[in-house]
PyMOL Python script that loads the backbone (N, CA, C, O; Angstrom):
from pymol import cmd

cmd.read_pdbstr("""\
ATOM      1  N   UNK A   1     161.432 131.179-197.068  1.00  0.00           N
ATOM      2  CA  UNK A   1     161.231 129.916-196.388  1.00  0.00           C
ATOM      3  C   UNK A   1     161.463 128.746-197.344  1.00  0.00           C
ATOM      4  O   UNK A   1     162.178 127.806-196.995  1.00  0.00           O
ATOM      5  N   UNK A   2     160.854 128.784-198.587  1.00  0.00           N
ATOM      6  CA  UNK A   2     160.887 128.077-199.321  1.00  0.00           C
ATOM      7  C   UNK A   2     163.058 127.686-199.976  1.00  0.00           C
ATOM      8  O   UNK A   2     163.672 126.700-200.384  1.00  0.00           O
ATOM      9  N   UNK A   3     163.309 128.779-199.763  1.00  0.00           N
ATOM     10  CA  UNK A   3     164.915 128.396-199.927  1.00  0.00           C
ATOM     11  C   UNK A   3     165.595 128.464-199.205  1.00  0.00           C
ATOM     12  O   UNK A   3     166.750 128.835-199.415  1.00  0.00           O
ATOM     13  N   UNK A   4     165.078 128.085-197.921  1.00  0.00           N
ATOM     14  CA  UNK A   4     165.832 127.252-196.589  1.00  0.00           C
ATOM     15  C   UNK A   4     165.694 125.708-196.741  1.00  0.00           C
ATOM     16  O   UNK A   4     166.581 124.911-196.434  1.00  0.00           O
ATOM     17  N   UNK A   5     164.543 125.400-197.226  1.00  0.00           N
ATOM     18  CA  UNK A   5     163.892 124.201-197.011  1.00  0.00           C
ATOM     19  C   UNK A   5     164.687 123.364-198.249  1.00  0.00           C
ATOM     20  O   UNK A   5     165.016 122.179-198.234  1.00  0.00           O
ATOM     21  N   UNK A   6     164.854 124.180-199.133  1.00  0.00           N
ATOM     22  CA  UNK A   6     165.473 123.640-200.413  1.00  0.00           C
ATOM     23  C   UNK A   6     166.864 123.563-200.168  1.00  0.00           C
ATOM     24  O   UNK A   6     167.469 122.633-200.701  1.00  0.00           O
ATOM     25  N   UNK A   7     167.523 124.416-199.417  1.00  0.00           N
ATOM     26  CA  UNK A   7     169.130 124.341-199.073  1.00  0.00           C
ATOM     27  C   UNK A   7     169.312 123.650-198.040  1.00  0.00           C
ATOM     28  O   UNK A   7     170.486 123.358-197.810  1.00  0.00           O
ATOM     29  N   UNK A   8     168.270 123.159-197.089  1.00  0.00           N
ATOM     30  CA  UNK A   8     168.299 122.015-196.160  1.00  0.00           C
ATOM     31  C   UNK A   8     167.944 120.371-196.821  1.00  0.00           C
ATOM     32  O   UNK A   8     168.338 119.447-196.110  1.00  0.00           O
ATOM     33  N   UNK A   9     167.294 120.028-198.012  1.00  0.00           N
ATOM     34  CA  UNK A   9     167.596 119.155-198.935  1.00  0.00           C
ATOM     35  C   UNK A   9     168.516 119.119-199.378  1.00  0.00           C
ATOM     36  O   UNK A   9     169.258 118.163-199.152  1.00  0.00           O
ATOM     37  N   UNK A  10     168.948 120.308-200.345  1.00  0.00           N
ATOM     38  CA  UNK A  10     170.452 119.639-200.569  1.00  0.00           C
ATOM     39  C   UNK A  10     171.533 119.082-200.078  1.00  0.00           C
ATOM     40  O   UNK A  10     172.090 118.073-200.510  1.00  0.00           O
ATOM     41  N   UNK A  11     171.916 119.898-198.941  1.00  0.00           N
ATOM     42  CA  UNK A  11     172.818 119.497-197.656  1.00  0.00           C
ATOM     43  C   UNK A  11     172.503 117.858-197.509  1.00  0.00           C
ATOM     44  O   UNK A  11     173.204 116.964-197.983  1.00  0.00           O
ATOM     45  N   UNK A  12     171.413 117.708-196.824  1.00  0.00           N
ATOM     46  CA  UNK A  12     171.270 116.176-196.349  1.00  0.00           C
ATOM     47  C   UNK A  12     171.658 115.341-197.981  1.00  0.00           C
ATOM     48  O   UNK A  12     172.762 114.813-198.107  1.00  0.00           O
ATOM     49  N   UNK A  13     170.803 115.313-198.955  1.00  0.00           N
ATOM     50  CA  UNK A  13     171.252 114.991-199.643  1.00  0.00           C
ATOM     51  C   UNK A  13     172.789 115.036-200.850  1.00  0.00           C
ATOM     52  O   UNK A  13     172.947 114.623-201.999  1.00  0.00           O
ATOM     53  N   UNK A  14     173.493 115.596-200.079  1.00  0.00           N
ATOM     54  CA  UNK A  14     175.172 115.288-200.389  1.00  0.00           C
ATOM     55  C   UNK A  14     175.714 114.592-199.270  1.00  0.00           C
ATOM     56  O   UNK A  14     176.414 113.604-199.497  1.00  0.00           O
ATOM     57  N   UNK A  15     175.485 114.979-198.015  1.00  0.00           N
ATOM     58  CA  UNK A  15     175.515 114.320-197.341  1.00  0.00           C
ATOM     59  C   UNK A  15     175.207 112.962-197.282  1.00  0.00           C
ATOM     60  O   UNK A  15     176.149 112.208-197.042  1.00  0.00           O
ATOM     61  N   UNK A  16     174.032 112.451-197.456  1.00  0.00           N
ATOM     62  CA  UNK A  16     173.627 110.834-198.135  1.00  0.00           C
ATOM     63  C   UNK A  16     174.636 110.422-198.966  1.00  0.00           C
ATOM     64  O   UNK A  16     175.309 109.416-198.740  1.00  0.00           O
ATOM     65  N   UNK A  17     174.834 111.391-200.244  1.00  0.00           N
ATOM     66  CA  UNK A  17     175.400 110.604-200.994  1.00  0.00           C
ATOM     67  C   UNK A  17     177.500 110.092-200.674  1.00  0.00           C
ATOM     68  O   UNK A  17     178.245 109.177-201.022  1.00  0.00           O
ATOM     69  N   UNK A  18     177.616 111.459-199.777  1.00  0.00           N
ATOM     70  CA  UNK A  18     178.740 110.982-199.779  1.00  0.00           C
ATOM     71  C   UNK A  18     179.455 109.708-198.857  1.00  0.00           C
ATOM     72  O   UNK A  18     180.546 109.143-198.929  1.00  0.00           O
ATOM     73  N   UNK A  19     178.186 109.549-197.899  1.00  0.00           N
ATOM     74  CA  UNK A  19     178.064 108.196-197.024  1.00  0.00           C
ATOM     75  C   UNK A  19     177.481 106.908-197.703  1.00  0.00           C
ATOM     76  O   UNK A  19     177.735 105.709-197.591  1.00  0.00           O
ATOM     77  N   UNK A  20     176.850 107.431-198.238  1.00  0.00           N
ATOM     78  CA  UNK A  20     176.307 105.898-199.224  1.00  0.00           C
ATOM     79  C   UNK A  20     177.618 105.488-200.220  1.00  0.00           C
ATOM     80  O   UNK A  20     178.247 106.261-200.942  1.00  0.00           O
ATOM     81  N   UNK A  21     177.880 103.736-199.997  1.00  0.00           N
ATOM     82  CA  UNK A  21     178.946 103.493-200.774  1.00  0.00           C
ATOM     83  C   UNK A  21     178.641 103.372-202.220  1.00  0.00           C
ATOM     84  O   UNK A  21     179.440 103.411-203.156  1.00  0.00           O
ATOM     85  N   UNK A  22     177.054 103.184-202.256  1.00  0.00           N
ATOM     86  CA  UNK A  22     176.914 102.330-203.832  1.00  0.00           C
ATOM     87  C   UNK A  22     176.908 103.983-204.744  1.00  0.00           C
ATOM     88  O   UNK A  22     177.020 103.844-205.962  1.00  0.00           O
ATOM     89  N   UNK A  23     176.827 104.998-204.398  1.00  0.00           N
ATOM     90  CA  UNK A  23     176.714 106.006-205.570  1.00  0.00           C
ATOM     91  C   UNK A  23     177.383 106.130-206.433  1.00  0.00           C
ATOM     92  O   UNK A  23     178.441 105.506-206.354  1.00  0.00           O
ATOM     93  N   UNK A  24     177.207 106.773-207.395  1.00  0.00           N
ATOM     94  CA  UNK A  24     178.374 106.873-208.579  1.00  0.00           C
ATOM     95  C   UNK A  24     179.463 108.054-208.193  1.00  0.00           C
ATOM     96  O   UNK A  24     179.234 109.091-207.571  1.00  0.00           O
ATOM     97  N   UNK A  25     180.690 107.603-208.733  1.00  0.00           N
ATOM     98  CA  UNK A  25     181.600 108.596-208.420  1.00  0.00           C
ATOM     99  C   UNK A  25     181.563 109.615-208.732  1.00  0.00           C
ATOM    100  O   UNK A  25     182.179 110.489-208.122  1.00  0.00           O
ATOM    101  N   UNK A  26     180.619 109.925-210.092  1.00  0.00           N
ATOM    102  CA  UNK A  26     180.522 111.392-210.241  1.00  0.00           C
ATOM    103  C   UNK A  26     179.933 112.162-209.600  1.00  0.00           C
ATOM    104  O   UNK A  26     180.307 113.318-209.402  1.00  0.00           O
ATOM    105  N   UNK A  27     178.276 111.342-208.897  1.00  0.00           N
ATOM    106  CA  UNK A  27     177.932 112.313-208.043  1.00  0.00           C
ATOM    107  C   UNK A  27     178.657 112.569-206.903  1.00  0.00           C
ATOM    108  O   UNK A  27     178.653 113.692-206.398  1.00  0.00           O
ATOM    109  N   UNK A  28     179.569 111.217-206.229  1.00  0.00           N
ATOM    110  CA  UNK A  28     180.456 111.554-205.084  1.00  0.00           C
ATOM    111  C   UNK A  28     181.345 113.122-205.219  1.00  0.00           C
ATOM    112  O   UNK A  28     181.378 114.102-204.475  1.00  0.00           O
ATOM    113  N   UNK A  29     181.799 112.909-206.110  1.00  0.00           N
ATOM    114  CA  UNK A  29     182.890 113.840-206.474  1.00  0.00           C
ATOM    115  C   UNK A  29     181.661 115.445-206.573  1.00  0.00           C
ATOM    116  O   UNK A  29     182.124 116.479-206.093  1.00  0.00           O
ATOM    117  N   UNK A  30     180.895 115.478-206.896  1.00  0.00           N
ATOM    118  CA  UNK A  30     179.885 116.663-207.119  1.00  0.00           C
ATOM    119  C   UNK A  30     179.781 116.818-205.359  1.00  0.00           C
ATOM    120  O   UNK A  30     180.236 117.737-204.678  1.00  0.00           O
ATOM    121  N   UNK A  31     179.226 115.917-205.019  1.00  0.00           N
ATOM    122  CA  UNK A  31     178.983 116.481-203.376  1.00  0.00           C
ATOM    123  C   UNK A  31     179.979 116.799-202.796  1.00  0.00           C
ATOM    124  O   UNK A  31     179.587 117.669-202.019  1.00  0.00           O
ATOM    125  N   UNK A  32     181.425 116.620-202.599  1.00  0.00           N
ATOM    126  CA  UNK A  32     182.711 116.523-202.011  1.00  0.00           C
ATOM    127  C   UNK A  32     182.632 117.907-202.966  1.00  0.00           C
ATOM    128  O   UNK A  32     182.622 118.757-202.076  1.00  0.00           O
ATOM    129  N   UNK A  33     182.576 118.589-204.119  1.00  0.00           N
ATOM    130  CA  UNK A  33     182.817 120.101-204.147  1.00  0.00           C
ATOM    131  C   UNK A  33     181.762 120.641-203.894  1.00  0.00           C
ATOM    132  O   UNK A  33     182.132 121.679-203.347  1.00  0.00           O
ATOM    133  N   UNK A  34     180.705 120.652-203.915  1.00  0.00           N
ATOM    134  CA  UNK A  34     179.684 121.170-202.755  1.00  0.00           C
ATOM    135  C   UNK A  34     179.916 121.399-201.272  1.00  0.00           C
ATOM    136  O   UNK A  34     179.610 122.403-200.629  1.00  0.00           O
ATOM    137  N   UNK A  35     180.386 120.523-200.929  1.00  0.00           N
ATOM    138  CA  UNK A  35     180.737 120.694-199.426  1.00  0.00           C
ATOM    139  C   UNK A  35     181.791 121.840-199.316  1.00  0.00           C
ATOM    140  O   UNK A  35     181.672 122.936-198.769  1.00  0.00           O
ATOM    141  N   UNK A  36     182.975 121.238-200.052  1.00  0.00           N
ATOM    142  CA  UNK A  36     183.766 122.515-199.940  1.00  0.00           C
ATOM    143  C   UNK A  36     183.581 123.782-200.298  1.00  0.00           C
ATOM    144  O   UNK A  36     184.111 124.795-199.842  1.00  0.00           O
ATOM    145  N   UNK A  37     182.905 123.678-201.025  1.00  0.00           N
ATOM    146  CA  UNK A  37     182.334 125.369-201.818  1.00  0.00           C
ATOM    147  C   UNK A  37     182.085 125.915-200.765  1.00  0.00           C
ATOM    148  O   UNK A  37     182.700 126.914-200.392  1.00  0.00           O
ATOM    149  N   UNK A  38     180.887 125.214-199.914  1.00  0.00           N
ATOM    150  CA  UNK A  38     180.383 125.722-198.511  1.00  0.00           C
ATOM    151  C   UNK A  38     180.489 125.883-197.754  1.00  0.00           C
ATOM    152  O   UNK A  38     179.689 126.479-197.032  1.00  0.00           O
ATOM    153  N   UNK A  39     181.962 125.280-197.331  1.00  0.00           N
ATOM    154  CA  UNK A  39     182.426 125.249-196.037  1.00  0.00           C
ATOM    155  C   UNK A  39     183.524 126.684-196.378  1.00  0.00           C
ATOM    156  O   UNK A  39     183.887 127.490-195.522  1.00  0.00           O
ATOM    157  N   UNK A  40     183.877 126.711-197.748  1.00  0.00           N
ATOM    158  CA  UNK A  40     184.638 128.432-198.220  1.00  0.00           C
ATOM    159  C   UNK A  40     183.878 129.303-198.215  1.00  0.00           C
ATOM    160  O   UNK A  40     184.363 130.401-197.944  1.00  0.00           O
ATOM    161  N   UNK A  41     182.097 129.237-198.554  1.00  0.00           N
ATOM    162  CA  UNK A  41     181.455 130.486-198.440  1.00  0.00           C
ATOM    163  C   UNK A  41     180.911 130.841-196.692  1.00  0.00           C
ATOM    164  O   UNK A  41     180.303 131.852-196.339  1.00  0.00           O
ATOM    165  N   UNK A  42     181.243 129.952-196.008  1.00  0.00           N
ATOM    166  CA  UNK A  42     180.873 129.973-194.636  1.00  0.00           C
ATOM    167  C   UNK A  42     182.152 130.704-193.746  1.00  0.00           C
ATOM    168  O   UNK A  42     182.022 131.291-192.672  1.00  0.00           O
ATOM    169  N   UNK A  43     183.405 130.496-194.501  1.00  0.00           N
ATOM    170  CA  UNK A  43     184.439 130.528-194.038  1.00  0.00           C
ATOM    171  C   UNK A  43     184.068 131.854-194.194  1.00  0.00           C
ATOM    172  O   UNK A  43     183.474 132.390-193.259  1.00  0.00           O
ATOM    173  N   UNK A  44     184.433 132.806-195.720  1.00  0.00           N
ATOM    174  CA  UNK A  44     184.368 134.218-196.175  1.00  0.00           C
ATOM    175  C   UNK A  44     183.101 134.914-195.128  1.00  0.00           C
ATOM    176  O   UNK A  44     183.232 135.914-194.423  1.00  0.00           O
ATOM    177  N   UNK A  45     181.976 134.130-195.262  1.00  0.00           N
ATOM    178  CA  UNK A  45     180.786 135.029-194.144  1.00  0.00           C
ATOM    179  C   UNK A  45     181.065 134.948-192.610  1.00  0.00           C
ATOM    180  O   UNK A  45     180.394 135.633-191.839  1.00  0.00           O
ATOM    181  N   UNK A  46     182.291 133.911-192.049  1.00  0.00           N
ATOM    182  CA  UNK A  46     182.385 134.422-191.111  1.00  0.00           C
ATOM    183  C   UNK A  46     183.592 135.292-190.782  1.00  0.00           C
ATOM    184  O   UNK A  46     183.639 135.614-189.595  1.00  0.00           O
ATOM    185  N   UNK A  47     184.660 135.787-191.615  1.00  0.00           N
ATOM    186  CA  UNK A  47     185.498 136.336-191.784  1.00  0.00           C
ATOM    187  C   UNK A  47     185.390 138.013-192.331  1.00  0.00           C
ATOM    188  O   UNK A  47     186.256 138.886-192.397  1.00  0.00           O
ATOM    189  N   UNK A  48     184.037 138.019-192.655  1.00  0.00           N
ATOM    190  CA  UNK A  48     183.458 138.951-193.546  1.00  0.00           C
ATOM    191  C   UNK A  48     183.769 140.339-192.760  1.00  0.00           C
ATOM    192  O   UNK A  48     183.959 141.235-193.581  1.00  0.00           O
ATOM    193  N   UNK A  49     183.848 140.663-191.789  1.00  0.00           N
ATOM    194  CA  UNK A  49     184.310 142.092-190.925  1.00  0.00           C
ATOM    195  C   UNK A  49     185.665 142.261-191.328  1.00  0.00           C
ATOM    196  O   UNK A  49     186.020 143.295-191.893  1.00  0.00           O
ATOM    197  N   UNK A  50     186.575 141.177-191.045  1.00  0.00           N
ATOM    198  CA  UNK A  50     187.977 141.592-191.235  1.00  0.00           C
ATOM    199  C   UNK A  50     188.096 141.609-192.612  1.00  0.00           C
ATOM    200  O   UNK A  50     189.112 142.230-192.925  1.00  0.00           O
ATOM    201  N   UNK A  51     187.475 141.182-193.583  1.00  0.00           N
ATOM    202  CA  UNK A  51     187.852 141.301-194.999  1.00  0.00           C
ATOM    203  C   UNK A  51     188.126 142.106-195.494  1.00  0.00           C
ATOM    204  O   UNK A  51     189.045 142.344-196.278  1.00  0.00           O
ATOM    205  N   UNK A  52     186.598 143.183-194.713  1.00  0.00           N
ATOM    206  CA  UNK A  52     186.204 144.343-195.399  1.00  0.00           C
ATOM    207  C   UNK A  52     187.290 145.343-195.226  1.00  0.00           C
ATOM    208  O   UNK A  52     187.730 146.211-195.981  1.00  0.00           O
ATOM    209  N   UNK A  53     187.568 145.014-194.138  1.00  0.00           N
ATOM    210  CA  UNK A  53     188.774 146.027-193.016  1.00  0.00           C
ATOM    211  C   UNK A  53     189.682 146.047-193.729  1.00  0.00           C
ATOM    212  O   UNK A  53     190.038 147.100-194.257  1.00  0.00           O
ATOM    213  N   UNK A  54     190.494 144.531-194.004  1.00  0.00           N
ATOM    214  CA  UNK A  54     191.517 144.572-195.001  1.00  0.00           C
ATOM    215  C   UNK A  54     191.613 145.416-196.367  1.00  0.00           C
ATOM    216  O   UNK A  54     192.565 145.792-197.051  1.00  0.00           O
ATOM    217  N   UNK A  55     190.091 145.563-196.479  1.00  0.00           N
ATOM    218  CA  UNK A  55     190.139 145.955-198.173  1.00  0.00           C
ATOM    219  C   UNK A  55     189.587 147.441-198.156  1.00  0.00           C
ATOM    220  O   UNK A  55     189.234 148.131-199.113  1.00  0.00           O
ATOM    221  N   UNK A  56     189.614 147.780-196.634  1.00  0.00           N
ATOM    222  CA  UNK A  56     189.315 149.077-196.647  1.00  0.00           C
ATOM    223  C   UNK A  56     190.789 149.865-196.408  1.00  0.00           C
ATOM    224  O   UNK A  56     190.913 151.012-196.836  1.00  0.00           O
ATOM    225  N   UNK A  57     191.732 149.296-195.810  1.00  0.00           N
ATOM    226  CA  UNK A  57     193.359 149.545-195.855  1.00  0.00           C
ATOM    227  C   UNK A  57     193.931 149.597-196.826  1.00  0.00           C
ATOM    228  O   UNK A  57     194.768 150.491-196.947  1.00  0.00           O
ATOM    229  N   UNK A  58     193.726 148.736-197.817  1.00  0.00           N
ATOM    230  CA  UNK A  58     194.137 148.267-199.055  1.00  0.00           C
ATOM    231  C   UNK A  58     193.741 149.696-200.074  1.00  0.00           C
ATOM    232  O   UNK A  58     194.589 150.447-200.555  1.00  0.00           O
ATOM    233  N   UNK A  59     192.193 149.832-200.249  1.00  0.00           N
ATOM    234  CA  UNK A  59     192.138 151.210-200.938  1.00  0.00           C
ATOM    235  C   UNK A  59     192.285 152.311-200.089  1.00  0.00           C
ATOM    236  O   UNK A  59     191.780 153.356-200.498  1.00  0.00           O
ATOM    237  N   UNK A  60     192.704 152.329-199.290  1.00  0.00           N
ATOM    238  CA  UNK A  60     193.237 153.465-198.562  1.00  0.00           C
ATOM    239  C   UNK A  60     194.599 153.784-199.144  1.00  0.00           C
ATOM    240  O   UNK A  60     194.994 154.763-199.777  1.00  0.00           O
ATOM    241  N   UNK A  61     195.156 152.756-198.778  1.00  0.00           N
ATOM    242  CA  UNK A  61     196.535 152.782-199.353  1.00  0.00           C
ATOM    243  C   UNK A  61     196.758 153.162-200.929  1.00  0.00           C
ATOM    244  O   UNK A  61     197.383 154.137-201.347  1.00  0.00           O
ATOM    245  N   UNK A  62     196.128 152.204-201.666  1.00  0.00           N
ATOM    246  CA  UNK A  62     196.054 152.778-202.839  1.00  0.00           C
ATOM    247  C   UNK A  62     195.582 153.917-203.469  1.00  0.00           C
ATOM    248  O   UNK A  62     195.823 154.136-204.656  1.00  0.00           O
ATOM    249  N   UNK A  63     194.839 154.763-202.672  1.00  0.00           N
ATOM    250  CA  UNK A  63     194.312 156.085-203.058  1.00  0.00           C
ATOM    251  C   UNK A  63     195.590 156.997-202.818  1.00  0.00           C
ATOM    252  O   UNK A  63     196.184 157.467-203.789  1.00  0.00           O
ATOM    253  N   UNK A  64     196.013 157.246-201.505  1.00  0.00           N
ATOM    254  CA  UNK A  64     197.083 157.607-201.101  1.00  0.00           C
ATOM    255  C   UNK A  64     198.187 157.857-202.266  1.00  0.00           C
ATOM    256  O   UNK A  64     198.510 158.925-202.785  1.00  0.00           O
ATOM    257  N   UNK A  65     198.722 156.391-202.548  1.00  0.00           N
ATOM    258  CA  UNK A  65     199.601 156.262-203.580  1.00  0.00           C
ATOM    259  C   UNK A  65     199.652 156.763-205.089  1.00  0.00           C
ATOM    260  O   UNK A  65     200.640 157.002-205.782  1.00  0.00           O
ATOM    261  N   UNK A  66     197.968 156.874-205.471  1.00  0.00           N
ATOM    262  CA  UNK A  66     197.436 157.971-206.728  1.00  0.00           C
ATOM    263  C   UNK A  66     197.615 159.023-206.675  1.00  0.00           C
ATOM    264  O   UNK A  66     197.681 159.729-207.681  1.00  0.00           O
ATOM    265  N   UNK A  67     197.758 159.490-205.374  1.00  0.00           N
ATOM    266  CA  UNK A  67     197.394 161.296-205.233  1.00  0.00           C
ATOM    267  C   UNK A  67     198.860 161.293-205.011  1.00  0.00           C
ATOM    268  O   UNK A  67     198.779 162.288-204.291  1.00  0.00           O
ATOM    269  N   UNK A  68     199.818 161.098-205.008  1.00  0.00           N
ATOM    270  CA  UNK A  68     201.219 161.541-204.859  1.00  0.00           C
ATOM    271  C   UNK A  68     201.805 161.825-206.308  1.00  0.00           C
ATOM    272  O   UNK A  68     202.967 162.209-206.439  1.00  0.00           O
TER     273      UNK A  68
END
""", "prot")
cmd.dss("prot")
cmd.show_as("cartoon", "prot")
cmd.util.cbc("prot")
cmd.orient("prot")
């Protein structure tokens, strides 16, 4: 619970900062790769079935190709 509550602070707060004009650019630039980080680890967890699939073809294939 306690690191929901803490990952629901952060969020709002990048969020703040990247709407607030007066911040400094460095933190701008910190929240703008935060966001994206998250919006790629959201991407991978919702993609996460076919990944596996892919990478279960993948060493399939490559096992295959050892044993010959």
């Amino acid at each position: 619970m306690f690191f929901r509550i803490l990952s629901l602070l952060i969020a709002v707060g990048v969020i703040a900062l990247i709407v607030t004009p007066d911040a400094p650019d460095s933190l701008r630039w910190m929240a703008w790769m935060y966001l994206l980080v998250m919006c790629g680890i959201g991407m991978i967890a919702m993609n996460g079935p076919r990944i596996h699939q892919w990478l279960e073809e993948k060493e399939a294939a490559l096992k295959s190709r050892l044993k010959r």
